[in-house]
N, CA and C of each residue as an Amber inpcrd file, in Angstrom:
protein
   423
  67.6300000  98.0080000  99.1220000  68.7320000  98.2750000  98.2260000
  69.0060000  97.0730000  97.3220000  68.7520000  95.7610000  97.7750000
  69.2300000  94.8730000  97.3230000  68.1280000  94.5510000  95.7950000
  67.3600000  94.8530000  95.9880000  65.7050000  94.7130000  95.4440000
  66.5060000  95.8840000  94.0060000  66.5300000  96.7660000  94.7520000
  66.8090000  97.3940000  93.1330000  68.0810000  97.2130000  92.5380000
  69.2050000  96.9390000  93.0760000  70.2390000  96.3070000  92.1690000
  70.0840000  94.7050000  91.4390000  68.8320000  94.0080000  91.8440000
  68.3370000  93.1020000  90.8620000  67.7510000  93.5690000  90.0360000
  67.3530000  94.5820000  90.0950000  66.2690000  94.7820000  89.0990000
  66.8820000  96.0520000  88.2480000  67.9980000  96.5480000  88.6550000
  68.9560000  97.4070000  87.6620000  69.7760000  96.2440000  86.7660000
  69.9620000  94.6570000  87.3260000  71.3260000  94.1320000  86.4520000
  70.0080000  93.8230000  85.6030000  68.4560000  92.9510000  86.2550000
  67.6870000  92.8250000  84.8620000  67.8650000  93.5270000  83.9110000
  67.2460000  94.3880000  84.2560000  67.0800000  95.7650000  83.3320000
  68.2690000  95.6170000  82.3170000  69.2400000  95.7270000  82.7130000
  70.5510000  95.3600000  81.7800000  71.3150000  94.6070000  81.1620000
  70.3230000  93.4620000  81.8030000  71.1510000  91.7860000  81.0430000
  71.8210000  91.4400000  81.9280000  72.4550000  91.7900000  83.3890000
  73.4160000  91.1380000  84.0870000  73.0430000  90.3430000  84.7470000
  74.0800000  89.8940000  85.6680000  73.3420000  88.7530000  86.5280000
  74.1210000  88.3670000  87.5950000  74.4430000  87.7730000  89.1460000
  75.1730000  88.1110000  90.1410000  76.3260000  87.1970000  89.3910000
  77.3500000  87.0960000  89.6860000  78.6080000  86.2920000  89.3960000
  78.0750000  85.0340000  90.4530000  78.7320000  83.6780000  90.1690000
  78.7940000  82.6470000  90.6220000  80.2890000  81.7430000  91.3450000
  79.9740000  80.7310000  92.3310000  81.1920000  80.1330000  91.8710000
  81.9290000  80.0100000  91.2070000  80.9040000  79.3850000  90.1130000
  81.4160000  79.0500000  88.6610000  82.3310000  79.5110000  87.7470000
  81.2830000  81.0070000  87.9350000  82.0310000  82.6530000  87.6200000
  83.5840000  82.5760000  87.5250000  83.7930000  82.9920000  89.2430000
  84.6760000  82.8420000  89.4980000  85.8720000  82.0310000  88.8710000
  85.6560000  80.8330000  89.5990000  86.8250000  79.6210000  88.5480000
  86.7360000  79.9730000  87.1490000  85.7490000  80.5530000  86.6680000
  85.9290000  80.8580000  84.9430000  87.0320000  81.8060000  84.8980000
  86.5630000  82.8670000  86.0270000  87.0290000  84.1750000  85.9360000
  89.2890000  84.0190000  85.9630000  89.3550000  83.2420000  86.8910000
  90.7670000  83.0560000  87.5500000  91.0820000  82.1600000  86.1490000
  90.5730000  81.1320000  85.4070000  91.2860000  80.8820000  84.3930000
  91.5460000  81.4520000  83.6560000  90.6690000  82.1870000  82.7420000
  90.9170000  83.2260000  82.3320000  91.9010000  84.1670000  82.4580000
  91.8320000  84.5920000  83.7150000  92.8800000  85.3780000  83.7640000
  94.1000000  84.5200000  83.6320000  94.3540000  83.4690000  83.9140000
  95.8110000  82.9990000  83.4630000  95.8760000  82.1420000  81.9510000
  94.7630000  82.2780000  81.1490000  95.2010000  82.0910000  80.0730000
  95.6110000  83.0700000  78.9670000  94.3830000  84.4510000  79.7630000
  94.6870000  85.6780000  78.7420000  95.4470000  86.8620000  79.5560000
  94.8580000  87.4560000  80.5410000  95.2480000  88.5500000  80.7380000
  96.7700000  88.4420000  81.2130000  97.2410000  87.5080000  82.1580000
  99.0940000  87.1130000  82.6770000  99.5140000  87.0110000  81.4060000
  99.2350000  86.0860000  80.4440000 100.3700000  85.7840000  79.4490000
 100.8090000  87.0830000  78.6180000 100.0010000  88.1160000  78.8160000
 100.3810000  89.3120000  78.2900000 100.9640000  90.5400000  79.0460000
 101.4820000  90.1460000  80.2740000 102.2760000  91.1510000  81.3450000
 101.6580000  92.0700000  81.4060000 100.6440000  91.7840000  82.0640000
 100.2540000  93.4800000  82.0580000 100.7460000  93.9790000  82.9230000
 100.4190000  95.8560000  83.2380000 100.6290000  96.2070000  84.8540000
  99.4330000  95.6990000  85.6650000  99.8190000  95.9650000  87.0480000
  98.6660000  95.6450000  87.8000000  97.2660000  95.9450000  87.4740000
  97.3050000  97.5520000  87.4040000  95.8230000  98.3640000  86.6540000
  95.2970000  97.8290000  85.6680000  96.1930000  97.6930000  84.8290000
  95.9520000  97.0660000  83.6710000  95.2030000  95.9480000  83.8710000
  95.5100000  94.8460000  84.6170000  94.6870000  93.6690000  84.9850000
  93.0670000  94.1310000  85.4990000  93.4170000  94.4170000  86.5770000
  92.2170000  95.6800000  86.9990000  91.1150000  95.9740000  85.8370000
  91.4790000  96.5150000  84.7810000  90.5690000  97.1940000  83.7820000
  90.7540000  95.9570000  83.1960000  91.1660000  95.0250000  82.4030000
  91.2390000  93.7240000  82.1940000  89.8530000  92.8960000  82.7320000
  89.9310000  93.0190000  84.4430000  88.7130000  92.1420000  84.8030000
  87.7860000  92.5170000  84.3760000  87.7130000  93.9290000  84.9920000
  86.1310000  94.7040000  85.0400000  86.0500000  94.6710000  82.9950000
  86.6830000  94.3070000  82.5520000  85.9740000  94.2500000  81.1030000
  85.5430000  92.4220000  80.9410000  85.9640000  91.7830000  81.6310000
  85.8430000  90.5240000  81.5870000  84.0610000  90.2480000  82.0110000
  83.9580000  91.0780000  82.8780000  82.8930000  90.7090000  83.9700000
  81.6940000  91.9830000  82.8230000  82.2430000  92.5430000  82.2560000
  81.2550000  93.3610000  81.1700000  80.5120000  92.6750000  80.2160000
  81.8980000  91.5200000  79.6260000  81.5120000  91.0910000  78.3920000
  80.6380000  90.2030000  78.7800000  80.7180000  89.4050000  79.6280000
  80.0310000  88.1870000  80.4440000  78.9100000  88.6780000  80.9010000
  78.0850000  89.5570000  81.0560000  76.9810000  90.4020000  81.7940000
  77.5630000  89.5600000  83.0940000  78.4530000  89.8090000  83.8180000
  78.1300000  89.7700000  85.6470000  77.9310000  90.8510000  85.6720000
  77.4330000  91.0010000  86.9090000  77.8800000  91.7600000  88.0560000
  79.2890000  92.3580000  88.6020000  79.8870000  92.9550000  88.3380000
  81.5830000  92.7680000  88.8930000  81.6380000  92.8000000  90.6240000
  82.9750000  91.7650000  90.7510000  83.1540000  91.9630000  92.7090000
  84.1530000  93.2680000  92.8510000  83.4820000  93.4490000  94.4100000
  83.5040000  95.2090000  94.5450000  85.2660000  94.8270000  94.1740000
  86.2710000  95.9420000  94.4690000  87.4890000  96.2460000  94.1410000
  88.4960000  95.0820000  94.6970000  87.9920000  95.2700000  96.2390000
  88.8430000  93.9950000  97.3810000  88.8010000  92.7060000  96.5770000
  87.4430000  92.1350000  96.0350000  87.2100000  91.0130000  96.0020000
  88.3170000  91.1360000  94.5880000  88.0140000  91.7840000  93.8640000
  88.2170000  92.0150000  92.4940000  89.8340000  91.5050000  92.3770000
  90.6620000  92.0610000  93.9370000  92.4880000  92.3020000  93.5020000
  92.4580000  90.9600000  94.2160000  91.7210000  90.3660000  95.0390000
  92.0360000  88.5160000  95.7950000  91.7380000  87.9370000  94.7920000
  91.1400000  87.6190000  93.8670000  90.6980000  87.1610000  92.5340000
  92.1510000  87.1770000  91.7060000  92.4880000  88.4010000  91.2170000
  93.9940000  88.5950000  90.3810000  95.0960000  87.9890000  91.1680000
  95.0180000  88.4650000  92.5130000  96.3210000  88.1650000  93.1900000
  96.0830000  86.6430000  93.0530000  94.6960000  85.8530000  93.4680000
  94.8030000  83.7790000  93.4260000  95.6650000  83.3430000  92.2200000
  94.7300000  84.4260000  90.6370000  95.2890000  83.8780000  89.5190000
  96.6260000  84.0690000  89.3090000  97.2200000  85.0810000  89.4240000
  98.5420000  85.2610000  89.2360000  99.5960000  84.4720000  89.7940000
  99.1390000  83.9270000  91.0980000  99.9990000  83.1390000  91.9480000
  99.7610000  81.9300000  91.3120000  98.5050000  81.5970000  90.7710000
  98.4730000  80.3570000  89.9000000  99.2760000  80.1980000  88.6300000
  99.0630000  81.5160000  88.0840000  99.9380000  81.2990000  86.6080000
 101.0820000  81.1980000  86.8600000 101.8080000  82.2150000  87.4030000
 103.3110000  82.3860000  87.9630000 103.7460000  80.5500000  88.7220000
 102.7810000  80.0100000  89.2240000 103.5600000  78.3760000  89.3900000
 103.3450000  77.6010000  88.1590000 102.2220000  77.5880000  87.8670000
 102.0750000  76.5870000  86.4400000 103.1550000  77.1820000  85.4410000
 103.7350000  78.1840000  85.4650000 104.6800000  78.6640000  84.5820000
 105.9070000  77.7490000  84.3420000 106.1520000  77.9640000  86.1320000
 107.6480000  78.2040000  86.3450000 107.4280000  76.0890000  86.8240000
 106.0140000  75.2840000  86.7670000 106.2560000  74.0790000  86.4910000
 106.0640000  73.5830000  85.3000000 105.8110000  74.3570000  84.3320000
 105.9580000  73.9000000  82.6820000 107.1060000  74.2240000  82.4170000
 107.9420000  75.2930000  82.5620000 109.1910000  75.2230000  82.6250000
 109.9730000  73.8030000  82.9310000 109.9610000  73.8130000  84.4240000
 110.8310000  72.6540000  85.1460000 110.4880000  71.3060000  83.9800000
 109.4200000  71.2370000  83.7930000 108.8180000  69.9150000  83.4830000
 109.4050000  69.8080000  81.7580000 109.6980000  70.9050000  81.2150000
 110.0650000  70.9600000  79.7460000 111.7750000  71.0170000  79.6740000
 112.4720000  70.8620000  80.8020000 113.8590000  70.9210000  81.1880000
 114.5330000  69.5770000  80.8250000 115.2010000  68.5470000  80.2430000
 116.0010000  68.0170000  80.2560000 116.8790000  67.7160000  81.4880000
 117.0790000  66.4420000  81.9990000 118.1050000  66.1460000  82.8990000
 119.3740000  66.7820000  82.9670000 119.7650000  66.5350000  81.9470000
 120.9730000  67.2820000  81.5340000 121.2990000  68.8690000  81.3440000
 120.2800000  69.0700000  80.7690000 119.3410000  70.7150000  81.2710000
 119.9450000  71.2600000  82.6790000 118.8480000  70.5080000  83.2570000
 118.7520000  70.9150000  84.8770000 120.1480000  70.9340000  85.3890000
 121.1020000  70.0130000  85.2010000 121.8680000  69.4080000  86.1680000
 123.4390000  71.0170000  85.2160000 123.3990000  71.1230000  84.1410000
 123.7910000  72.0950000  84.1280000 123.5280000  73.6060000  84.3390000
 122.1880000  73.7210000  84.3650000 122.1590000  75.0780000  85.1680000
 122.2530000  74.7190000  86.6680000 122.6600000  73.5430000  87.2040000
 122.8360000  73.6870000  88.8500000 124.2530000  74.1090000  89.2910000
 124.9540000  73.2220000  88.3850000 126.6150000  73.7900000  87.8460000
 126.3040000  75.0190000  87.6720000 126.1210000  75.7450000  87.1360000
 126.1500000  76.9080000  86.6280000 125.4740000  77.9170000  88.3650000
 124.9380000  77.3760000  88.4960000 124.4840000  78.0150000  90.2500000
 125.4550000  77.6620000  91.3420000 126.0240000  76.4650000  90.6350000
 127.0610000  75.8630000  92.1840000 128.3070000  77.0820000  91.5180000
 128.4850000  76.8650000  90.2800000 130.1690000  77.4170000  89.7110000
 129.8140000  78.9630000  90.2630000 128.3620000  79.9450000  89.9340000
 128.5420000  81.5180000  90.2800000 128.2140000  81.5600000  91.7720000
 127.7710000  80.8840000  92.7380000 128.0280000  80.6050000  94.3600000
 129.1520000  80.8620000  94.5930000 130.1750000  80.0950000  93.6470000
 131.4830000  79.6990000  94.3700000 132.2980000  80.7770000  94.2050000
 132.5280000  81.4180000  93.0800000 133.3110000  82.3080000  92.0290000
 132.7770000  83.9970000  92.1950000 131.6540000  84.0500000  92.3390000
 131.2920000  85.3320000  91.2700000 129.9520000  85.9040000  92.1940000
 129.9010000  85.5190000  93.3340000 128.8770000  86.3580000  94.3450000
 129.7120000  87.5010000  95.1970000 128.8080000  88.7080000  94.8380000
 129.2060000  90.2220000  95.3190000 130.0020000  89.9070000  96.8730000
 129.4540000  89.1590000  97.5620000 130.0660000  89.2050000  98.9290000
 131.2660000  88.5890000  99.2830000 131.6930000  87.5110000  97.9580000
 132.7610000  86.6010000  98.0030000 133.3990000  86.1970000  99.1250000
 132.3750000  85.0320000  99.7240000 132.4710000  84.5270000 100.7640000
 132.9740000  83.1400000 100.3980000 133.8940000  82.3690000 101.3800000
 134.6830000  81.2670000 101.7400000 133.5760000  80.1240000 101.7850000
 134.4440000  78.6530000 101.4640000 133.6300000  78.1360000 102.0060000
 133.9650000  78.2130000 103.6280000 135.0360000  78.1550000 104.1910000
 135.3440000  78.3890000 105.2630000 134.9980000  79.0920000 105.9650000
 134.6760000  80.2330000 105.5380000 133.6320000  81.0840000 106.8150000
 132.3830000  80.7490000 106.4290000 131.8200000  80.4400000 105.5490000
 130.7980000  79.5370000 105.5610000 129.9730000  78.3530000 106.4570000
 131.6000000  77.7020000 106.4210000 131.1260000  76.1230000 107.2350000
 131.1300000  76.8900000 108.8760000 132.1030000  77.6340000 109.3820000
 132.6470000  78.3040000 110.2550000 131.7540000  79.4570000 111.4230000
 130.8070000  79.9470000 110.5050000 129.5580000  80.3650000 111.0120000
 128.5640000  79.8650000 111.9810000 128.4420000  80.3240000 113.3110000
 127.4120000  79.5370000 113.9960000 126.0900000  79.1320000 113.5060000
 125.4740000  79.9810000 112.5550000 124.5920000  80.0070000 112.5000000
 124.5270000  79.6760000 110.7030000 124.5370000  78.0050000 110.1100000
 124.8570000  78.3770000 108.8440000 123.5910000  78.5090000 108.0060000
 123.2850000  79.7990000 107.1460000 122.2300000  79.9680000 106.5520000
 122.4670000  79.4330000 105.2610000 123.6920000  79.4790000 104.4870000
 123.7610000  78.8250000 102.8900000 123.9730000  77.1980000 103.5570000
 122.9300000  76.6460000 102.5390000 123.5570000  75.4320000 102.2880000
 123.5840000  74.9420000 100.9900000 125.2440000  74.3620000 100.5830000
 125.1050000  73.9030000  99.3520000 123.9070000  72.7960000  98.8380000
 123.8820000  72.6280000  97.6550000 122.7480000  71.9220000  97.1380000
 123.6860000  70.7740000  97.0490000 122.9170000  69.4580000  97.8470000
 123.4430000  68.0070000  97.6830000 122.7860000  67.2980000  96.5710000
 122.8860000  66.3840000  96.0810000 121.8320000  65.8410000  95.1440000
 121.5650000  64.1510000  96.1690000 120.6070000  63.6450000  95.7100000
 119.4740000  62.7820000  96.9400000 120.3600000  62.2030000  96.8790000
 120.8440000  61.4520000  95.7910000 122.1380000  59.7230000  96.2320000
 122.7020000  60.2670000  97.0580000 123.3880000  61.3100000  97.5440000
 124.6430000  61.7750000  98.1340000 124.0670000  61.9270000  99.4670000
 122.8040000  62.5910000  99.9000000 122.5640000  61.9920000 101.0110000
 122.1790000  61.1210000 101.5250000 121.1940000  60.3360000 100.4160000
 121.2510000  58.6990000 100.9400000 122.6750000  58.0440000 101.8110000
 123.3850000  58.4660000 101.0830000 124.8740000  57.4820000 101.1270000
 125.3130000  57.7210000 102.5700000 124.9380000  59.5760000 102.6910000
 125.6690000  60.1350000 103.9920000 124.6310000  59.4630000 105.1630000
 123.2740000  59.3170000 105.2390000 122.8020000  58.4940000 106.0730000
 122.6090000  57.1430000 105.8910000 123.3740000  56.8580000 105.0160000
 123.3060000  55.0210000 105.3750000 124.5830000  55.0330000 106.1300000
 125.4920000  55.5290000 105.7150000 126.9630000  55.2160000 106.5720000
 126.9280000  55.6660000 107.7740000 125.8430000  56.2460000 108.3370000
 125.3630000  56.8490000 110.0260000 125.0760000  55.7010000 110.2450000
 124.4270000  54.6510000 109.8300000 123.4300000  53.7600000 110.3420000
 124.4050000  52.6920000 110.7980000
C-alpha cells in the first residue's frame, strides 16, 4: 500500500509533509488563517488547501485538528502577549481599577467583602500588587 501512495503523490507532484512542513504549516496558520476568525471547518478546509498549494501530502483528519488546535493556542497567547506588551503602565494599572472597582460594585452575585474574608474556604482573592506583598512579608520577618 505504501509503494503505491508514493508513487500516486509522484505521479502528482506531492510529496510526504516534513517536520519542517509542519512548523511551516502551524505558522502559517497563525499568521493567515487565525487572524481572519474563521470557524473551526473553515480552518479545516483552510489547511487541506494549504497542504494542496504546497504539493504535501495532507495529515489524516486527527493529525490535521492537533496541528490547528497547537496553532491556535499559539496565536491566541502571542495575541493576548502583544497586547499586554503594547499596554502602558498606566494602561494596565487602570484597567486593574476598573476590575478591582466592577469586583467590588457591579458583580451579579454582590458579594461582601465580609463574607468573602469569612468563608472557610476563600476562592476570590483580591489582586495585591508585588511592593505590597513584599512589605507584608518583610514585617513577618
Amino acid at each position: 500500500m505504501d509503494r503505491f501512495k508514493q508513487k500516486i503523490r509522484f505521479f502528482f507532484g506531492f510529496r510526504a509533509a516534513t517536520l519542517a512542513d509542519k512548523t511551516a504549516f502551524i505558522d502559517y496558520c497563525k499568521k493567515t488563517i487565525f487572524v481572519a476568525r474563521p470557524t473551526w471547518d473553515q480552518a479545516l478546509e483552510d489547511g487541506y488547501k494549504y497542504f494542496k498549494m504546497k504539493k504535501l501530502e495532507p495529515y489524516s483528519n486527527k493529525q490535521l485538528e492537533r496541528f490547528l488546535t497547537t496553532a491556535h493556542h499559539q496565536f491566541e497567547f502571542e495575541l493576548c502577549e502583544n497586547i499586554t506588551r503594547s499596554l502602558s503602565l498606566e494602561t494596565k494599572n487602570k484597567l486593574d481599577q476598573l476590575l478591582i472597582h466592577f469586583d467590588n460594585d457591579d458583580v451579579p452575585f454582590k458579594r461582601t467583602k465580609q463574607t468573602i474574608n469569612e468563608s472557610p474556604v476563600n476562592f476570590y482573592n483580591a489582586p495585591i500588587k508585588l511592593d505590597q506583598k513584599i512589605k507584608e512579608t518583610s514585617s513577618k520577618l
